[in-house]
C-alpha positions as CSV (number, residue, x, y, z in Angstrom):
1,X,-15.7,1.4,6.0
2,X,-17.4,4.5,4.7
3,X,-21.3,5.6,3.6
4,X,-20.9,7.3,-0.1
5,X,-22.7,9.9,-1.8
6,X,-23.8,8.0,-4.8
7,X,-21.7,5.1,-6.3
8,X,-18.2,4.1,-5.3
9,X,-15.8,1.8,-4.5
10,X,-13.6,1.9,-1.7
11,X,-10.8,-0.5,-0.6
12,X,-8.1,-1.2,1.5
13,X,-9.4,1.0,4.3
14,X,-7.2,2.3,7.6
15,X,-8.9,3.9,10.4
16,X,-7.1,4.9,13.4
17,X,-8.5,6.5,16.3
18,X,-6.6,7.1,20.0
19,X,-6.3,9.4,22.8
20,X,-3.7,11.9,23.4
21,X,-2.9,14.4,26.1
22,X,-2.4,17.5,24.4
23,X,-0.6,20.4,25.5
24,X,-3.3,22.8,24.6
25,X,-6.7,20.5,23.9
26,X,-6.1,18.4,26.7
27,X,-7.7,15.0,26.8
28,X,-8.6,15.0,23.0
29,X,-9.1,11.6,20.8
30,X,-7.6,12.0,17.4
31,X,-9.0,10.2,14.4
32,X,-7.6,9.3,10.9
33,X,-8.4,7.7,8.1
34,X,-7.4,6.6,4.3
35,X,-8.3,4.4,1.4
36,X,-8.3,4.1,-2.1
37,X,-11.5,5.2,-3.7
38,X,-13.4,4.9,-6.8
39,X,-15.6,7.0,-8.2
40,X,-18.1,5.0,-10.3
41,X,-20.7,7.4,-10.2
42,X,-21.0,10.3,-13.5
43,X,-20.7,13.1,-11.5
44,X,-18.8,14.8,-8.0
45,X,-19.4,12.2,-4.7
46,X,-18.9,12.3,-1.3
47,X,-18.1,10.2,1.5
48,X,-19.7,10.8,5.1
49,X,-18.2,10.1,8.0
50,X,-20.1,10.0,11.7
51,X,-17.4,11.4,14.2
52,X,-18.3,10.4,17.9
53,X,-17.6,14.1,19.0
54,X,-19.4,17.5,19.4
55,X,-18.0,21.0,18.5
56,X,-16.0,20.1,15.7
57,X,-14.5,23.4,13.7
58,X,-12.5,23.4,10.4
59,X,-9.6,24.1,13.1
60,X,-10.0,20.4,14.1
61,X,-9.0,19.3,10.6
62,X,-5.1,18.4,10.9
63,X,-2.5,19.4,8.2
64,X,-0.5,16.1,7.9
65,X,1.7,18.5,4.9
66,X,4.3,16.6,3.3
67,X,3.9,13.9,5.9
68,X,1.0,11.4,4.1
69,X,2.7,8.6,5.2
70,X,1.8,8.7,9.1
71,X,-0.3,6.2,8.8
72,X,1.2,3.7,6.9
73,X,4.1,4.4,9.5
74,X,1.6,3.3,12.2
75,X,1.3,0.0,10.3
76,X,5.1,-0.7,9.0
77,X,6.2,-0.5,13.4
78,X,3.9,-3.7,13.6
79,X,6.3,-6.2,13.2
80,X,6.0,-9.4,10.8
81,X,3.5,-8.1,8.1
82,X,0.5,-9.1,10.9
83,X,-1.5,-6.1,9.4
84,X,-1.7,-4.8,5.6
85,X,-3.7,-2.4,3.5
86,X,-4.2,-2.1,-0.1
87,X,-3.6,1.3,0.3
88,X,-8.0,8.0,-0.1
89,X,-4.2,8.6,0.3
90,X,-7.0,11.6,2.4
91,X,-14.0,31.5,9.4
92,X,-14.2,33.4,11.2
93,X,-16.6,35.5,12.5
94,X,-20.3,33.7,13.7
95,X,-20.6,29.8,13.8
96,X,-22.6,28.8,10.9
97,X,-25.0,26.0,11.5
98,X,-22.8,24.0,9.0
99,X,-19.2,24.5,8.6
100,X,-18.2,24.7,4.2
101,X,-14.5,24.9,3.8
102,X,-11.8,23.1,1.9
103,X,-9.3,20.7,3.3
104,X,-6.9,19.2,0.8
105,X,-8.4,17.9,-2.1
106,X,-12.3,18.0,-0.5
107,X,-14.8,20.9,0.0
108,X,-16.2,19.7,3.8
109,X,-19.4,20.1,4.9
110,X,-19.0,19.8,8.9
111,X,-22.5,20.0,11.5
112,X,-23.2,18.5,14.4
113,X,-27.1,18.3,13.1
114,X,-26.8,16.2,9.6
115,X,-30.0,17.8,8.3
116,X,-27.8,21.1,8.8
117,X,-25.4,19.6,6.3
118,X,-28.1,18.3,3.6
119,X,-29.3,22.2,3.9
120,X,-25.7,23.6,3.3
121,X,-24.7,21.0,0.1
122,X,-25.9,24.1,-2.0
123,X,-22.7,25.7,-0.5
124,X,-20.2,23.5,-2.3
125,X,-18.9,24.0,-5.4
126,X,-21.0,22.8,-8.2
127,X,-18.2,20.4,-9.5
128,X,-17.9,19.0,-6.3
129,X,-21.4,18.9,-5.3
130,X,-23.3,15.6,-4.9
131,X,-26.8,14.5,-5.3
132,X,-27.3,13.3,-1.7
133,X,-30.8,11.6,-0.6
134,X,-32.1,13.3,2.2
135,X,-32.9,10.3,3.4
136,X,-29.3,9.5,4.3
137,X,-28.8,12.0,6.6
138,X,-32.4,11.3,8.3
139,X,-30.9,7.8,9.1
140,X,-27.9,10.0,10.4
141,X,-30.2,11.5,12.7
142,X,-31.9,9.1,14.1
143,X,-29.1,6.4,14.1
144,X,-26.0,8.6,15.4
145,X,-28.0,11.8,17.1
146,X,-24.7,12.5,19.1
147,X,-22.0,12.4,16.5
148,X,-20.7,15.2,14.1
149,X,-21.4,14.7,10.5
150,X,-18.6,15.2,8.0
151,X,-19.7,15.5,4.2
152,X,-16.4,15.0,2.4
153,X,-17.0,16.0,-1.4
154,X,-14.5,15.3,-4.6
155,X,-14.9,15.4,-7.9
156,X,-13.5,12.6,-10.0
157,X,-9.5,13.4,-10.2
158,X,-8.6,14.7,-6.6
159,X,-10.2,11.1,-5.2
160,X,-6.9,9.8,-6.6
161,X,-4.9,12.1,-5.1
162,X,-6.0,12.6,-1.8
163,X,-3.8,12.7,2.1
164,X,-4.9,10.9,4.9
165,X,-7.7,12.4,6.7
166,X,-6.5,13.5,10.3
167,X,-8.4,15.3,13.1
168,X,-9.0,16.1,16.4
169,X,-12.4,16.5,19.1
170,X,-13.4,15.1,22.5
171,X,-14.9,12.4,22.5
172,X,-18.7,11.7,24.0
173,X,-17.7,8.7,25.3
174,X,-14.3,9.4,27.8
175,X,-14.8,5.6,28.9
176,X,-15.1,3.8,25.1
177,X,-13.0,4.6,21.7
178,X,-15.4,4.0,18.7
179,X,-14.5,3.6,14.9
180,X,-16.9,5.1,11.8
181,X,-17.4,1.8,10.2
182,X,-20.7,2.0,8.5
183,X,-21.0,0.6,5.4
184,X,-22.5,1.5,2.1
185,X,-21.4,2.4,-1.2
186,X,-24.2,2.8,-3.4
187,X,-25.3,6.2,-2.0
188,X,-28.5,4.7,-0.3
189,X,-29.4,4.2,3.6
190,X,-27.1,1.5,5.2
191,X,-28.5,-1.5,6.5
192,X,-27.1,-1.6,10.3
193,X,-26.2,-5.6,11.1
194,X,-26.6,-6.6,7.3
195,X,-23.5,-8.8,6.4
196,X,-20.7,-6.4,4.7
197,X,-17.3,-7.2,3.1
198,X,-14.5,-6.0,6.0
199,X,-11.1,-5.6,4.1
200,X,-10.2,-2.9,6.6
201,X,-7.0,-2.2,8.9
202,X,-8.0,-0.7,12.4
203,X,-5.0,1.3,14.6
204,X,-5.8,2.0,18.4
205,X,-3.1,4.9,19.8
206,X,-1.8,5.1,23.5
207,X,0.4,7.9,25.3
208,X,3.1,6.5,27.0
209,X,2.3,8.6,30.0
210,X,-1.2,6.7,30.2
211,X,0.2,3.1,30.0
212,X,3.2,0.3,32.1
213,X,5.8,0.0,30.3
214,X,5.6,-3.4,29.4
215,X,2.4,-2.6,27.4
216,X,2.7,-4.7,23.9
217,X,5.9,-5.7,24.6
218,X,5.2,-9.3,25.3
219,X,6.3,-12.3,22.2
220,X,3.1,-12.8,21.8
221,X,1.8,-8.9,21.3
222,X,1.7,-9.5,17.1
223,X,-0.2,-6.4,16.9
224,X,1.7,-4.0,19.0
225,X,4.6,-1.3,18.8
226,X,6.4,1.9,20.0
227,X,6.1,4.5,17.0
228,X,9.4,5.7,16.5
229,X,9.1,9.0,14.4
230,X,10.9,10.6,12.2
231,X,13.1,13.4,13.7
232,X,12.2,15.8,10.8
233,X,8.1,15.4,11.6
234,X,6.9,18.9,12.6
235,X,6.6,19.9,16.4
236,X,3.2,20.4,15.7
237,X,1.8,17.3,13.9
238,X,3.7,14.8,16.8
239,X,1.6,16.4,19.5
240,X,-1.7,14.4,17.7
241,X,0.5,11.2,17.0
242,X,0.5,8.4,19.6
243,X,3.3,6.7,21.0
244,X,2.1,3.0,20.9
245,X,-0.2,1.4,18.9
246,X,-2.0,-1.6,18.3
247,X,-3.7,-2.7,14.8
248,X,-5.3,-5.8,13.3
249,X,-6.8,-6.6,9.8
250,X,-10.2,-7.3,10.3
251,X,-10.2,-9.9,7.7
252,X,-7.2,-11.7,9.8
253,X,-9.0,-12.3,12.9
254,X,-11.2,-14.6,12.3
255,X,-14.0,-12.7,14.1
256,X,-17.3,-12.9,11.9
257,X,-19.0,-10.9,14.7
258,X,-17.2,-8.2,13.2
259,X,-18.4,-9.1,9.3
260,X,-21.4,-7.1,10.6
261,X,-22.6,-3.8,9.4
262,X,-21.9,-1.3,12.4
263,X,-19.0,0.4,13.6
264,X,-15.8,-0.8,16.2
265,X,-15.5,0.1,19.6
266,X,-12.9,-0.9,22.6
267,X,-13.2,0.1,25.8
268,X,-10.3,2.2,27.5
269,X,-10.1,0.5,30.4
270,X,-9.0,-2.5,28.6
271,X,-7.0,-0.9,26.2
272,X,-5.2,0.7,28.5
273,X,-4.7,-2.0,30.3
274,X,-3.3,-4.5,27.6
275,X,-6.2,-6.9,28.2
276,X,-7.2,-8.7,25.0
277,X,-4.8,-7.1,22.5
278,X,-2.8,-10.3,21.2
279,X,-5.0,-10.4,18.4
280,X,-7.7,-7.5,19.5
281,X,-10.0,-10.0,21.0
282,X,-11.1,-6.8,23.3
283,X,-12.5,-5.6,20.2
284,X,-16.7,-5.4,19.6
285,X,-19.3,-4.0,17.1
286,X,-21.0,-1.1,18.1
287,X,-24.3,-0.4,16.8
288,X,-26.8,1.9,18.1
């Protein structure tokens, strides 16, 4: 569920994405994601990542510290094993065209123009630069013009030991919460609607404040909970982290509409809702 730099594998892929009312951002979706990748190519990659917001800063980029698990917590509340993983554990002054900085194990090259990102690789530290094609972010361009590109580069080693990837923007669609699911591991230009292999968990977040209370709650709600957080999570990190969720195995659904190179979208309304979440038959490919 990711475009690489040059060769990799990745596997047993989680991608959450939800809305939150945040005391200070507001109406902000939050987006995370984590798998286990490997590096099968001879030098540093990269995976890219298409976020459907604008504005996107380092200061978007959430710290989940010691707490690398918030995910996998997201999965372990849905009850009876209906979703599992295999289980990367992811300036001031004037606004550069491209954002370089380093968040946990990657050097991130963050733009909302992807041809501002292929200009700024020679920015990243040589041991964690790729050889990118610039044909992969003209595709970018002219298949996700709207979205902010993020460039996530690792050498070898700290692809093993990477945190979940968690951050924060508003959304370009209030009405419709999308998921990066673009496929293609080989480092060339993915082939949107091509058959690809879907081994991937997806996690849709609610507030509580947005939903009835009986939302998920039914018997037959396999893919629902209520997050119950640790008490020792910090102040901070909570205020991203929803408060009911939703998730599904792709490969469990028996949906081959969804086997179907492109990314995941549900519409608000409906989640909101709780129409067509028993087994996240609200759920559709988006491609552009």
């Amino acid at each position: 569920m990711c475009v690489s730099a040059d060769l990799a594998d990745f596997r047993g892929t989680t991608v959450y994405a939800g809305r939150r009312n945040h005391p200070v951002h507001g109406r902000i979706e939050v987006f995370g994601y984590q798998n286990t990748a490997v590096n099968l190519a001879s030098g540093p990659n990269a995976m890219l990542l298409h976020l459907p917001g604008r504005d996107l800063t380092p200061d978007s980029f959430i710290d989940v510290g010691r707490h690398r698990d918030v995910l996998d917590r997201m999965l372990d509340a849905v009850e009876g094993g209906a979703v599992a993983a295999d289980g990367m554990a992811w300036m001031d002054g004037p606004v550069p065209r491209a954002h370089v900085f380093d968040h946990d194990v990657y050097t991130v090259v963050l733009a909302d123009d992807p041809m501002a990102v292929y200009a700024a690789l020679e920015r990243v530290p040589r041991h964690r630069r790729p050889p990118v094609s610039p044909e992969l972010f003209e595709f970018y361009a002219l298949a996700f013009p709207r979205h902010t590109i993020a460039l996530c580069c690792f050498d070898n080693r700290d692809a093993l030991r990477a945190k979940p990837l968690l951050l924060w923007y508003e959304p370009i669609d209030p009405d419709r919460i999308v998921l990066p699911a673009v496929d293609c591991h080989t480092g060339g230009v993915p082939l949107l609607g091509s058959p690809v292999e879907r081994d991937h968990v997806v996690i849709f977040g609610v507030d509580e404040a947005d939903v009835a209370e009986d939302w998920g709650r039914s018997p037959d709600h396999l893919y629902s909970a209520v997050m119950d957080w640790p008490r020792d999570l910090r102040h901070r990190l909570r205020e991203f982290l929803p408060d009911r969720i939703v998730a599904a195995g792709i490969d469990g659904l028996d949906r081959p509409d969804l086997l179907a190179n492109g990314d995941f979208g549900i519409d608000l309304a409906a989640l909101l809702a709780d129409e067509g979440l028993t087994r996240l038959d609200s759920l559709h490919l988006v491609t552009p």
